[in-house]
Structures are given as C-alpha cells and as structure tokens.
C-alpha positions as CSV (number, residue, x, y, z in Angstrom):
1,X,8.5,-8.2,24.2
2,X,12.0,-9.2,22.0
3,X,11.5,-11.9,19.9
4,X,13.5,-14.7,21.6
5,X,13.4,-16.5,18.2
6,X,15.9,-13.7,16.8
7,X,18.9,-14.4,19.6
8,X,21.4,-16.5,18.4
9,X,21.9,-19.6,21.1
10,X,25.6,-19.4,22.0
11,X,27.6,-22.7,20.9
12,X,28.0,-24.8,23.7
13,X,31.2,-25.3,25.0
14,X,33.6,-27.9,24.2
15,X,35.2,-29.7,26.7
16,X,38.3,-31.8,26.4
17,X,40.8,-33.3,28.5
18,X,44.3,-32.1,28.5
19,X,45.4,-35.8,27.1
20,X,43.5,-34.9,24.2
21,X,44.3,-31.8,23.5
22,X,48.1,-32.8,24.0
23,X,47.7,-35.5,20.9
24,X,45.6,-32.4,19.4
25,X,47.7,-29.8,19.5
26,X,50.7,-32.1,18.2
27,X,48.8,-33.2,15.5
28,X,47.7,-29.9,14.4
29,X,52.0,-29.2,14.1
30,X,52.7,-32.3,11.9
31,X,53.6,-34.6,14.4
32,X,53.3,-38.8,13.9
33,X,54.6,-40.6,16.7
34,X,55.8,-40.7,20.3
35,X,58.5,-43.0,21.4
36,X,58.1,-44.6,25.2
37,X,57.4,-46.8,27.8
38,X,54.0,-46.8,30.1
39,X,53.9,-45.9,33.2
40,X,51.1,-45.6,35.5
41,X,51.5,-41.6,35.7
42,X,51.3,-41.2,32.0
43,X,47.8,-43.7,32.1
44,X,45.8,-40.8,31.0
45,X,48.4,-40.2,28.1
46,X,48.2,-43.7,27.1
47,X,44.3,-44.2,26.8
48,X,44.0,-40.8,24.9
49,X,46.2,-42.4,22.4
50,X,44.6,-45.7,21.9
51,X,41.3,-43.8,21.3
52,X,43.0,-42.4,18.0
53,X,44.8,-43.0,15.1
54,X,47.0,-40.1,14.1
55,X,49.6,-40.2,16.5
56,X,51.4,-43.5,17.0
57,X,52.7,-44.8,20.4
58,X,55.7,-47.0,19.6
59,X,56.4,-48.8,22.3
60,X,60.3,-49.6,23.2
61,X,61.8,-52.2,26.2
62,X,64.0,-48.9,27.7
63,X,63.7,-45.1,28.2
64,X,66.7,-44.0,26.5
65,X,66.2,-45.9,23.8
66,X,63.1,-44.2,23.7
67,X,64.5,-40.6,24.2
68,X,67.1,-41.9,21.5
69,X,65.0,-42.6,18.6
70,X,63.4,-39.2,18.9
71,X,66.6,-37.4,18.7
72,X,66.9,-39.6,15.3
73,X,64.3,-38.8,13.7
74,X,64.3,-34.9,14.5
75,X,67.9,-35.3,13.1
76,X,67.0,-37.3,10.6
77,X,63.8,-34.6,9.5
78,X,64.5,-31.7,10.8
79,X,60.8,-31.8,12.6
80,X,59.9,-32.3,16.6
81,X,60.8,-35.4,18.2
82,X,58.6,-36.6,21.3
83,X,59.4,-39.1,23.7
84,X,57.1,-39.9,26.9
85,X,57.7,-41.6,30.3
86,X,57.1,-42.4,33.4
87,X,57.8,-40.2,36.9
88,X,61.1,-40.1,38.1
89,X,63.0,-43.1,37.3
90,X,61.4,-42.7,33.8
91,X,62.7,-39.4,33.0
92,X,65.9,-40.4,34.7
93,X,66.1,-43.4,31.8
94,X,64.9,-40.6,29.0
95,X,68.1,-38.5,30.1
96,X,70.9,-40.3,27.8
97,X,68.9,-39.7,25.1
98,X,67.5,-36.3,25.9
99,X,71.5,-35.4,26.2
100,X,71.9,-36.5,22.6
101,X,69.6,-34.2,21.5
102,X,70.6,-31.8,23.2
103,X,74.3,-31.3,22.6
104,X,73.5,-32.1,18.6
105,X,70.4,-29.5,18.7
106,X,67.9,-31.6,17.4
107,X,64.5,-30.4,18.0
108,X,62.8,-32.9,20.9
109,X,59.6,-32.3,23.3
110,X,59.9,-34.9,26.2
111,X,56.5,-35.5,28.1
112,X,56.4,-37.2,31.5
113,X,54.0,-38.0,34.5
114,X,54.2,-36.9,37.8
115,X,53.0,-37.5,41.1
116,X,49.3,-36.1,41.5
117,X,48.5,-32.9,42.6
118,X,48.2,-33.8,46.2
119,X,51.1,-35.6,46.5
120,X,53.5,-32.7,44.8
121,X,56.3,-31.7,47.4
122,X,55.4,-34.9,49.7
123,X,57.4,-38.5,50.4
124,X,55.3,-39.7,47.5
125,X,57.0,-42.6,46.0
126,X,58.8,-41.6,42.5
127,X,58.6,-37.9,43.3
128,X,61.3,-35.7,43.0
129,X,61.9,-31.9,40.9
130,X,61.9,-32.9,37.8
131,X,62.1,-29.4,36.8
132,X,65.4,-29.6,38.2
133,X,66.7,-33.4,37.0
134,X,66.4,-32.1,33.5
135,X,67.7,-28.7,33.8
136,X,71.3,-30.0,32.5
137,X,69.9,-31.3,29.5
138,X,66.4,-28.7,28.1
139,X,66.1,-25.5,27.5
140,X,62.3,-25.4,28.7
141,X,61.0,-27.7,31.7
142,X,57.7,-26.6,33.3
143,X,55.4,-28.3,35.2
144,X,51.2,-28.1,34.3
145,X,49.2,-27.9,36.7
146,X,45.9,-26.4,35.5
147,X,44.2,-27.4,32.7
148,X,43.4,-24.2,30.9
149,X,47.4,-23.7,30.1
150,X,48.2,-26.9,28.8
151,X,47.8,-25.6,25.5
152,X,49.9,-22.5,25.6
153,X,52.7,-24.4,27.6
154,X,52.6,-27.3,25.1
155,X,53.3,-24.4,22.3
156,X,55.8,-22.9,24.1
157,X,57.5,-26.0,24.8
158,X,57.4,-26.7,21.1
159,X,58.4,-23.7,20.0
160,X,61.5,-23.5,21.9
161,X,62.4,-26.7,20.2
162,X,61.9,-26.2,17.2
163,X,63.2,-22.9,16.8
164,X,66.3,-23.3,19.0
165,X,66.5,-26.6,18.5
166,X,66.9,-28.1,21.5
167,X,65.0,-29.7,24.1
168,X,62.0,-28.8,25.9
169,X,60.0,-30.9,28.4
170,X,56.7,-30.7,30.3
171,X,56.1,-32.3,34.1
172,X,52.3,-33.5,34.0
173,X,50.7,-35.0,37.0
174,X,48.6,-38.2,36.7
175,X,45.4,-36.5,38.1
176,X,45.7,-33.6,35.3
177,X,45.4,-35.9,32.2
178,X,42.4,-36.5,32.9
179,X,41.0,-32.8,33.8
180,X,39.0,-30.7,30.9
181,X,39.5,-27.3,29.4
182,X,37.4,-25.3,26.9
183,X,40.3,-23.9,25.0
184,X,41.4,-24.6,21.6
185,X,44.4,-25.9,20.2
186,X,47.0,-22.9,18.8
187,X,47.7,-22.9,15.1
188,X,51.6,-22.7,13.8
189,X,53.2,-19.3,13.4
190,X,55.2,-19.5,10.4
191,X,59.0,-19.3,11.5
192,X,60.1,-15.5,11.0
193,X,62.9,-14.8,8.0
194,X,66.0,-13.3,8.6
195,X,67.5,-11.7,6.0
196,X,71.2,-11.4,5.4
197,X,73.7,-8.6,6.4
198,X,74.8,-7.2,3.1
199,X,77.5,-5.5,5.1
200,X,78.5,-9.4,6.5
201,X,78.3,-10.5,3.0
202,X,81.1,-7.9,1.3
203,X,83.3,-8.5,4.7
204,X,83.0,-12.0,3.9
205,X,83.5,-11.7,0.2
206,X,86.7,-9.1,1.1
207,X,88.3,-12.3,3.3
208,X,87.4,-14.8,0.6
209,X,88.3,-12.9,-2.8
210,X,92.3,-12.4,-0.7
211,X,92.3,-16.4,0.0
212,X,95.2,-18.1,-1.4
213,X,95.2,-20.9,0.3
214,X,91.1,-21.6,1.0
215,X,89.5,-24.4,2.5
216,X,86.0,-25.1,3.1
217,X,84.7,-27.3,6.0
218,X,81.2,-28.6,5.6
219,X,79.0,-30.0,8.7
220,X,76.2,-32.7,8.5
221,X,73.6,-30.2,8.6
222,X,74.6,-28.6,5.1
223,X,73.7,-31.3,2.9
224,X,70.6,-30.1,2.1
225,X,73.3,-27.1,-0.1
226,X,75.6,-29.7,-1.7
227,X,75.4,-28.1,-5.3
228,X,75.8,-25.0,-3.7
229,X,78.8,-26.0,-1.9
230,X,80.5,-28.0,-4.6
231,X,80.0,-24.8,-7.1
232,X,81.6,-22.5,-4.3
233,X,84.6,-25.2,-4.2
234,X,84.9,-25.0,-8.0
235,X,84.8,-21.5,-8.0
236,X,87.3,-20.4,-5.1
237,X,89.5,-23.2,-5.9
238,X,89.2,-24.5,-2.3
239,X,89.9,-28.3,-0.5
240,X,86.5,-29.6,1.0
241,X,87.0,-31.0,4.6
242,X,84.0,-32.5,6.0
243,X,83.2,-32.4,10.2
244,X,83.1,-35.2,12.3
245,X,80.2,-37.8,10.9
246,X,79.5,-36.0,8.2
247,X,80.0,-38.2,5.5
248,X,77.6,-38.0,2.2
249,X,77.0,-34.2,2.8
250,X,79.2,-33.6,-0.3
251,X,80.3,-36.7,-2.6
252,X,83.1,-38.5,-1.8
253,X,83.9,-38.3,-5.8
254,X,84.2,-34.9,-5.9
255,X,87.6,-33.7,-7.2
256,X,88.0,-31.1,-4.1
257,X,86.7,-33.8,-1.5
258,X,89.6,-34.8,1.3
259,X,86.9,-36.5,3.3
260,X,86.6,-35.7,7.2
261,X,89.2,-34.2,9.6
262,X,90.0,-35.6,13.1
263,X,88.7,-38.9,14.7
264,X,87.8,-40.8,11.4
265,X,89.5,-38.9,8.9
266,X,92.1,-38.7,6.4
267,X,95.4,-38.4,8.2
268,X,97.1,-36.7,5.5
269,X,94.6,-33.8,5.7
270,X,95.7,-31.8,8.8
271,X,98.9,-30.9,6.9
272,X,96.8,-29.3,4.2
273,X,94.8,-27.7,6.5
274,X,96.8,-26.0,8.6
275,X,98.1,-23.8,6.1
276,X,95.2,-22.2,5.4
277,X,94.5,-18.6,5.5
278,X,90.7,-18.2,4.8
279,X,88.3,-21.4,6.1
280,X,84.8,-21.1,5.1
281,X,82.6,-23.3,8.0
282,X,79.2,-24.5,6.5
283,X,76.8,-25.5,9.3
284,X,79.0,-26.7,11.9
285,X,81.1,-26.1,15.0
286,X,83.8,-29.1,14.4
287,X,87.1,-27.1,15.3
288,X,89.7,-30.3,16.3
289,X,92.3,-28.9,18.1
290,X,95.7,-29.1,16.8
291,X,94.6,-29.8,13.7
292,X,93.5,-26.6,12.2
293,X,95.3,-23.2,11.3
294,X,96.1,-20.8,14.0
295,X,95.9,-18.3,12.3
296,X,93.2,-19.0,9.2
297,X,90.3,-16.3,8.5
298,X,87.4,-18.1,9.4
299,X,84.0,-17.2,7.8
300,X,81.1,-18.9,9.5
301,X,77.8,-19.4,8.1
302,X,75.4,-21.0,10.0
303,X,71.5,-21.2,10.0
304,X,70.8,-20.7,13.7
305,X,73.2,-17.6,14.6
306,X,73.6,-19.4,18.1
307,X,76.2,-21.8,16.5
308,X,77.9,-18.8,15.4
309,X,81.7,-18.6,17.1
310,X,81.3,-21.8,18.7
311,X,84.8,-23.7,18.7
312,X,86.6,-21.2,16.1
313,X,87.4,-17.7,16.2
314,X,85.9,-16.6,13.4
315,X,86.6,-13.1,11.4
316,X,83.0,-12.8,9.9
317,X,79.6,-14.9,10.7
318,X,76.6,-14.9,8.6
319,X,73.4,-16.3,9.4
320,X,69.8,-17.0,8.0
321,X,69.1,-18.9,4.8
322,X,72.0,-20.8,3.7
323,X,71.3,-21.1,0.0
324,X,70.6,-17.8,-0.3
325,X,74.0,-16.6,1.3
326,X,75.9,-19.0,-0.9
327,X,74.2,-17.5,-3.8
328,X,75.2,-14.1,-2.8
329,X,78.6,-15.6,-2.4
330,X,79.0,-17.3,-6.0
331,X,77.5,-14.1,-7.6
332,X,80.0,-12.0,-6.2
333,X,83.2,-13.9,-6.2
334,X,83.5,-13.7,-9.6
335,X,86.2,-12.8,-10.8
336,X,88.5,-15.0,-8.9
337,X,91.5,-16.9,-10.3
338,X,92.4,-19.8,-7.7
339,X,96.4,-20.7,-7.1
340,X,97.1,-23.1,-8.9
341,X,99.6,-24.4,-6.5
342,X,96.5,-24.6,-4.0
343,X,94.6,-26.7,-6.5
344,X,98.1,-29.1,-7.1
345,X,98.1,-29.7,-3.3
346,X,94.5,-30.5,-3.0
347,X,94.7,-32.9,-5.3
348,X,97.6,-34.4,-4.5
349,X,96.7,-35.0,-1.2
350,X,93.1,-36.9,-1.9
351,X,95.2,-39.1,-4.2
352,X,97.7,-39.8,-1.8
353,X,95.2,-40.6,1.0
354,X,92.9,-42.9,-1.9
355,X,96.2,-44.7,-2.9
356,X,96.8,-45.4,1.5
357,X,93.6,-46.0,2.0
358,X,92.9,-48.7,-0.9
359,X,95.7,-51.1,0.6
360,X,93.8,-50.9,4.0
361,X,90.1,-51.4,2.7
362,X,91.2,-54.8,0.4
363,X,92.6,-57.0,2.8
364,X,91.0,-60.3,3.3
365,X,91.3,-61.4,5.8
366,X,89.2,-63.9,8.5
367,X,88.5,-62.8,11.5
368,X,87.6,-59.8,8.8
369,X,89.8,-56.1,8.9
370,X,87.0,-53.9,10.2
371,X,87.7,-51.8,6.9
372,X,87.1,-54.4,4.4
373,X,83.8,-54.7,5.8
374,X,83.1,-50.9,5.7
375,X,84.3,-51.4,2.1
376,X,81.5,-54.2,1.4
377,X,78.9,-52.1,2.8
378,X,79.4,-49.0,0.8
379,X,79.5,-51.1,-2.4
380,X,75.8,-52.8,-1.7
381,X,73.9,-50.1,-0.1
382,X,71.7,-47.3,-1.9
383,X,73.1,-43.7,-3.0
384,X,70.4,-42.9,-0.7
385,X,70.3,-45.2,2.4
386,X,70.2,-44.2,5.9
387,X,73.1,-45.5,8.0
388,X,73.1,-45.4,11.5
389,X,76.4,-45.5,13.6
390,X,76.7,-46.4,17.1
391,X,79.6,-44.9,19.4
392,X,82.6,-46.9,19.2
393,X,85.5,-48.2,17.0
394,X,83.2,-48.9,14.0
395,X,82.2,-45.4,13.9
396,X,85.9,-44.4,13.4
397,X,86.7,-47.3,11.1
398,X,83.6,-46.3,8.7
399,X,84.7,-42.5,9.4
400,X,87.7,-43.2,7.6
401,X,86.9,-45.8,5.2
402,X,83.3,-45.1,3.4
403,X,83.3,-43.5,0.2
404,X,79.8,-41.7,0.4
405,X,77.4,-40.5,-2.4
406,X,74.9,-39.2,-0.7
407,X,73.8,-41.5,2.0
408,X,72.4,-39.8,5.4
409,X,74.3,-40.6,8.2
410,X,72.9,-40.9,11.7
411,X,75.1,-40.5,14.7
412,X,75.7,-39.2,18.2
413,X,78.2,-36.2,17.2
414,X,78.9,-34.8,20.4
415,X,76.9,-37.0,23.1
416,X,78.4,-39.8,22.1
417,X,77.0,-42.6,23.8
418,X,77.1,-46.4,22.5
419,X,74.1,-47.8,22.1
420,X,72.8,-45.3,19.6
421,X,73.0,-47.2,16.9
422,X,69.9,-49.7,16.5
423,X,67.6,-47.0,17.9
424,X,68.6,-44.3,15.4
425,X,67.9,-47.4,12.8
426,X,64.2,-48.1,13.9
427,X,63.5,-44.2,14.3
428,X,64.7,-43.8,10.6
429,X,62.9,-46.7,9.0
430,X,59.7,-45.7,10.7
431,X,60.4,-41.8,9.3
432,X,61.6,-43.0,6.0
433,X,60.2,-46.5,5.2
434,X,61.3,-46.3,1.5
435,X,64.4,-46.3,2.1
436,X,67.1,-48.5,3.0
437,X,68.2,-48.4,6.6
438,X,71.6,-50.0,7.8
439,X,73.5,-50.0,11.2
440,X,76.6,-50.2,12.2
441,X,77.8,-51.0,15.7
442,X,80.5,-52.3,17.6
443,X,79.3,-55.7,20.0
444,X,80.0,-53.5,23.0
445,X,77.0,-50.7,21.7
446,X,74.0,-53.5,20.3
447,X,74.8,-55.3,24.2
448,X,73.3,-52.0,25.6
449,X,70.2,-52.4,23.5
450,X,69.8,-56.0,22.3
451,X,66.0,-55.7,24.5
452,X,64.9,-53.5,21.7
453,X,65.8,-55.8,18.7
454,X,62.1,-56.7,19.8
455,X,61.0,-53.5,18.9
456,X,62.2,-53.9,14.9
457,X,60.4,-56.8,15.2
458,X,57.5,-55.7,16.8
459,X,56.8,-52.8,14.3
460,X,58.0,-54.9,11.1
461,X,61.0,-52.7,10.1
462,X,63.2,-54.2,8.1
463,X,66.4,-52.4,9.2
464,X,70.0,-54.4,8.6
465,X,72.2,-54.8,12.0
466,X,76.0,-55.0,11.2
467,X,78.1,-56.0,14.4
468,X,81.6,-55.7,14.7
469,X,82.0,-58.3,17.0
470,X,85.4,-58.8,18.4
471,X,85.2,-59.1,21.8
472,X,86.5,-55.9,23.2
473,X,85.2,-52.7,23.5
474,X,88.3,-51.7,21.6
475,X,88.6,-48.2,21.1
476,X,88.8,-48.0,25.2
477,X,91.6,-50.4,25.7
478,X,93.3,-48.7,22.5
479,X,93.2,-45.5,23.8
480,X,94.4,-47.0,27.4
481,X,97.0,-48.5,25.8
482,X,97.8,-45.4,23.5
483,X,98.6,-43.5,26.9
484,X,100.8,-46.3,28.6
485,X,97.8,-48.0,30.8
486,X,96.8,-51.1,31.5
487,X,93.4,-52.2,30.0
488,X,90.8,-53.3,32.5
489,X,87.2,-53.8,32.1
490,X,87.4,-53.5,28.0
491,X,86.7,-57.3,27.3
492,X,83.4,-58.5,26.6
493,X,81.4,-61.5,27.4
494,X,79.7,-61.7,24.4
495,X,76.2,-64.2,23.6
496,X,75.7,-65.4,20.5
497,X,74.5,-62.3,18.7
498,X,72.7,-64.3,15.8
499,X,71.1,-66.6,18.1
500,X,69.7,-63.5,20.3
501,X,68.5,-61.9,17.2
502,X,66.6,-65.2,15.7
503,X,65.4,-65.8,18.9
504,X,63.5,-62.7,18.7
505,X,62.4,-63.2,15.6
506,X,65.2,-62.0,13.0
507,X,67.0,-63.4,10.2
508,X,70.5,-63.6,11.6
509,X,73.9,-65.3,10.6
510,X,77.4,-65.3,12.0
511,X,80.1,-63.5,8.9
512,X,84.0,-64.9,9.0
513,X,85.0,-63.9,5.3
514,X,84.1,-61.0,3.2
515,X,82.4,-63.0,0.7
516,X,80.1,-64.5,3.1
517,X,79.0,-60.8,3.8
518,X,78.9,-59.9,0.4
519,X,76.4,-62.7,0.0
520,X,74.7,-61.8,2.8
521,X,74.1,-58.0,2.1
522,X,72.8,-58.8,-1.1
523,X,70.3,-60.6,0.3
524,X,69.7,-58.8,3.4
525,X,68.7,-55.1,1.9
526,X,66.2,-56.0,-0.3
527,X,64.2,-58.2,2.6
528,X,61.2,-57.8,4.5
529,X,62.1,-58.8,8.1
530,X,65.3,-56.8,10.0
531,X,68.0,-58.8,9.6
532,X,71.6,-58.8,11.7
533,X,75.2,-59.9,10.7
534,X,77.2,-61.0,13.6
535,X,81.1,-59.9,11.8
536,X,83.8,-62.1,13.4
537,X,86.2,-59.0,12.9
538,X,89.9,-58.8,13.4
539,X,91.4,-57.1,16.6
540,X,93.2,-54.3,15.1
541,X,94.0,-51.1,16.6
542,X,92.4,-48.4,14.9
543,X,95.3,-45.8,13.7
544,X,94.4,-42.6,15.5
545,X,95.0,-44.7,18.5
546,X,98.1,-46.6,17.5
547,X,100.3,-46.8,20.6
C-alpha cells in the first residue's frame, strides 16, 4: 500500500470574480483610480470596488468629463488612464473624451457594461455594438464574454495602450461581473528597447552639420529632454520654435526661445522660419501650413516611430530613446561653427516679438485685456504648476502671452473640445496633489462642465478656476467675422459664475481690475478649498483672427 501521508494535497483552487480580478490585474500595473459614473450594468464593477481600497472610484456628474480626466492624467503621467460607464448611452457620453485621447495618444483603457448575456443581439433596452460605436475612436474594443479571458483581454487591452498609446476598451456584460475564474492575474512585461539606427544617426548628423539656417521645433512631449534640447540649440546655433500648447517644454528665458508657432504664437516667427533649410522636430507632429519652409530638411525624432512623417516630409527619422539620440547628436556635431547671421536673426526676432508683446500684456484696463490677466497669472503661479487650458480664446490669448519656466501645460491639442479645462484640473490635482493646479477657461468651456465643480468639491481639491468671462464664445464669432459672416449663436447667457461656484461649495469672487486679481491669486494658490475667479474681461478680438 503507498503511504497516502507522502502525496502532497493539491492547493485548492482560487476562485474570483472577473470584477475582482479586473481591479486585480490593474493594480498589479500601477494603476490608482477610475474616473465614472454608475450605472446599473457596471453594478458588479462598482461593489468590487467599494470592497477595497487601492483603486479609487471618483465619481463625476457626466461621462465625458469622466473619459476627460483620464486622458489628463495619462497625459499628465505618461501611465494608463481608466474611465468606466454605463451601456450604451454611457459609452456614447465617454466618447468626447475617449476622442481626446485618442487624437493626442495618451494611453487610456475605457471599461463599460453591457446588456447580459441573454439579451446580447436582442431589443434589449440600451443595447447596441458597442464594438462598433467606438471603433472611430480605440485601437482595441472587445467584448468578454467568458470568464477565464478576462485576464488576458484586460492585458491586451492594456498593452495596446500603453505601448501605442492610444485607446483600448472592453464591452463587459452585467451577468459576467459577477462570474468566477481560477486564473491568475498577468505580471508586466517590461517594454522592449529599441536601439538607434547608427546609419539614421550619421544621415541625420550629415543634414544637420550642412545647416545654415537651422531651427529646432520642440513638441509637449519633449520636456522631459529640455537640457538636452537647449545644449543642442547652443551647439547648432539654431532658433527654438515650440508646437501648439507646448509652452514650459523649454524656458521661455532661453536666449534661442521664439515661443510657439501658429494659433497662439509669436507672429513674427513664421518669417524666420520659413527660411530654414534643416528643421530638427522633437516629439511632435505640429506642421502649420503656410507657415513653415517648403523646402527645409526635416529630421524627426520621435519616441513612438508611428508619429514619424506625420504632417512633414521629413529627410531622416529617428526613433527610440530620445536622450540617448540627442546624446549621439551633441557628441558628434562637434565641430560646428553656427552663422552668425542665423544667431543675429534669432535674436533679433525674440526681442522684437518681447518688445510687441510687452505693450499688449500691460494694459489696464477694466473689463480686463485677456493678456494682462495671462500676465498676472504667470507672475503668481509656481515654476512648477500644472495649468490646464480649456478650448477657446483664452487658450490662444495664454498661447501667445505666458512666459513659461517650466510649468506643465494640459490641453486638448488636436481634439479640441471646450470643456476640457476643469476636468484636466481635478485629474491633475488628484495625480499630483503637491503641486499647484490652475485653469484657464473661457465662460463658454466651464458652462459645459459647471455640474462637476461638485466633483473638486467633493474630493477636496484645491484647484484655482480662472474664467474669462465676456459673454461670447469669442473666438467663433471672430473667426465668422474674420471670413465676412454674420455671427449667430456666439453670445452667451451667462449665470453668475461666482454665485454657481459658492453655491457648491467654493470660494469664488467676481475680478474687474488687475489688481483685484493680483490680490486674489495671492490668496487663492496657497488655499485649501478650489477656488474660482469670475474675470469681467474685455471683448477684444484675438489677432490671428483680426478681420
């Protein structure tokens, strides 16, 4: 006879639903929070999460709002985002936001319900593909229906995410929450290197060392390189031009600095640009039409070889580890003696434009000139604040006007939809709660969102609201205007933002000189509850859209 005593007992198996092991498998890849509203086909979801602590729920009054604020804090971090919702008109509300991420590749999973099993293909109310709804705006939509691959469809959805950043998004019926599996959670694979071409790398060095006339344009996503990119500028003797919104990637001190070009910019730097032969593009795919050389060597260096070649024609591309290609770069550039002429004109043309653009920033005027206040802002908030910008005007007006340090700036950069702003503000001060968190928007983009001043509330974030509140959503009838049309439907019937905001449970004041919101800032950044400045602000045509 064996001896029974001597066989191992197998481990019993563990058995977990897939609501768990969605919260566990997002845990075990660093993830903190998910942004939504309830819904009864994400009831599962919802009582998973209240049975733990390491994922948050944070709880919003609308969808997009929801979808939002995860595409801000993957921006903002550079990890996944996740929002959740309910079937069908839930997902249709997460859209806006999912179409934000999604055209400024930021890495977000989007989880939401669906009809039960038996009710899949049927008249059930709320049903419909949602496969197929999000198709426009993911790169990865499946729908679960067995337990056993929740996690590997979680993982994949993940991956795709994170390493194309984009979106990805899983269907889950109500009746499958609850459902067990005996599988365990899949650990993170860590993110394969590429290495450089060296062949790339003396092409590239070949079109830089025959520059005469360089210029290098710098994208949001490079400021993790600014030393890098400031020792290149120094080195080739080149102008720095920054993409649209991104301000604070390089200091707007910087000798070589000509701040943005386009929407926003400085108008005197389209000139400069287009005589350039050699461009060097750092991490982004901002190529304004009729404002950049025709026919410029471009060499583009990006981290995720998709971007490569999107927008500009470019003569080389490099991709992989940014710092490391810039190193390669400096090393070998030496020698290189930069035209003086080049350097003369560079100059030159960030005086003339600091010279213009002083006169325009130190008016003061009441109602206030939408630059002044940009001007009050940048000289009260931290070198390294967080400042949200919604869609509008008074994105343009602090485009053009805000000398940056290094502040991050948070925007919709291709999307572009208003109401961005106070969402991207509560995503950043729950991601970064150190720091200080401002936003900017016009009156048109906080009336799309006002519901979720509750949320700031509601969550203790002490984020600072800045409303440009003039009445109109101006940039619209500017641009009407600008093209010989008659304005309709761009004024606003406006409440009385301050009142709103202390009604749910703000500090709040109305602002009619620039000393009142000089006062006010000072007192406003340094608080503990989220505080919002209605700006009585001048009706003044910004001048990219000057008829």
């Amino acid at each position: 006879m064996s001896d029974k005593s001597s066989i191992a007992a197998a481990p019993p198996l563990r058995y977990i639903t897939v609501a768990d092991a969605i919260l566990e498998q997002l845990r075990l890849w660093g993830g903190q929070r998910i942004y939504g509203v309830v819904g009864d086909a994400i009831f599962g979801l919802m009582d998973a999460i209240a049975k733990q602590e390491a994922i948050s729920f944070i709880a919003v009054k609308h969808e997009s709002v929801a979808a939002l604020m995860a595409s801000a804090e993957a921006k903002l971090t550079g990890r996944l985002g996740v929002c959740a919702a309910q079937m069908g008109p839930g997902l249709a509300n997460l859209m806006n936001g999912l179409g934000d991420a999604f055209l400024d590749k930021a890495p977000v999973l989007a989880i939401t319900g669906q009809a039960p099993l038996n009710k899949i293909g049927t008249s059930c109310k709320q049903f419909i593909n949602q496969q197929q709804m999000v198709q426009a705006v993911s790169s990865y939509s499946e729908l679960i229906v067995h337990p056993d691959t929740i996690y590997e469809s979680l993982v994949q959805a993940m991956q795709t995410s994170v390493s194309s950043k984009t979106v990805s998004h899983l269907s889950i019926p109500m009746d499958v929450f609850a459902l067990t599996t005996t599988l365990k959670p899949i650990m993170m694979q860590p993110a394969a290197v590429s290495t450089v071409d060296p062949s790339m790398i003396r092409h590239s060095l070949k079109l830089m060392k025959s520059a005469r006339r360089p210029i290098l344009l710098v994208g949001g996503k490079a400021r993790a390189h600014t030393a890098a990119i400031q020792t290149v500028a120094e080195q080739w003797g080149c102008g720095i031009v920054l993409s649209y919104g991104a301000s604070g990637t390089v200091p707007d001190s910087h000798p070589h600095m000509l701040h943005g070009i386009g929407e926003g910019g400085n108008p005197n730097v389209a000139g400069l640009f287009k005589q350039a032969d050699v461009v060097l593009a750092i991490e982004t795919t901002w190529w304004p039409e009729g404002l950049v050389p025709h026919q410029a060597q471009v060499v583009h260096i990006a981290s995720d070889p998709v971007s490569l070649g999107v927008s500009m024609r470019m003569a080389a591309g490099l991709t992989g580890d940014i710092t490391e290609i810039l190193f390669n770069l400096m090393e070998e550039l030496e020698p290189f003696v930069p035209d003086p002429d080049w350097i003369r004109q560079i100059k030159e043309c960030k005086q003339t434009w600091y010279v213009q653009n002083d006169t325009e920033r130190n008016q003061a005027t009441s109602p206030l000139h939408p630059a002044s206040i940009i001007k009050a802002v940048e000289q009260h908030i931290a070198e390294d604040a967080v400042i949200a910008l919604d869609e509008g005007d008074s994105t343009l007006w602090f485009l053009r006007n805000f000398r940056a340090i290094s502040q991050r700036v948070l925007l919709s950069e291709r999307w572009r939809t208003m109401g961005a702003g106070l969402p991207a503000a509560i995503a950043a001060k729950l991601s970064s709660p150190d720091k200080q968190v401002i936003c900017i928007s016009g009156d048109g983009g906080i009336g799309m969102v006002m519901a979720d001043l509750l949320t700031a509330v509601k969550y203790r974030l002490p984020v600072v609201v800045i409303v440009f509140n003039n009445g109109t959503l101006q940039m619209e009838r500017d641009k009407m205007l600008m093209k010989g049309l008659q304005p309709e439907g761009t004024e606003l019937t406006n409440p009385d933002f301050a009142k709103v905001a202390e009604a749910c449970g703000w500090n709040a004041c109305q602002i009619e000189t620039v000393a009142q919101l000089e006062t006010a800032l000072q007192q406003s950044l340094s608080g503990s509850k989220p505080v919002l400045l209605d700006v009585r602000t001048a009706n003044i045509p910004h001048p990219d859209f000057k008829s």
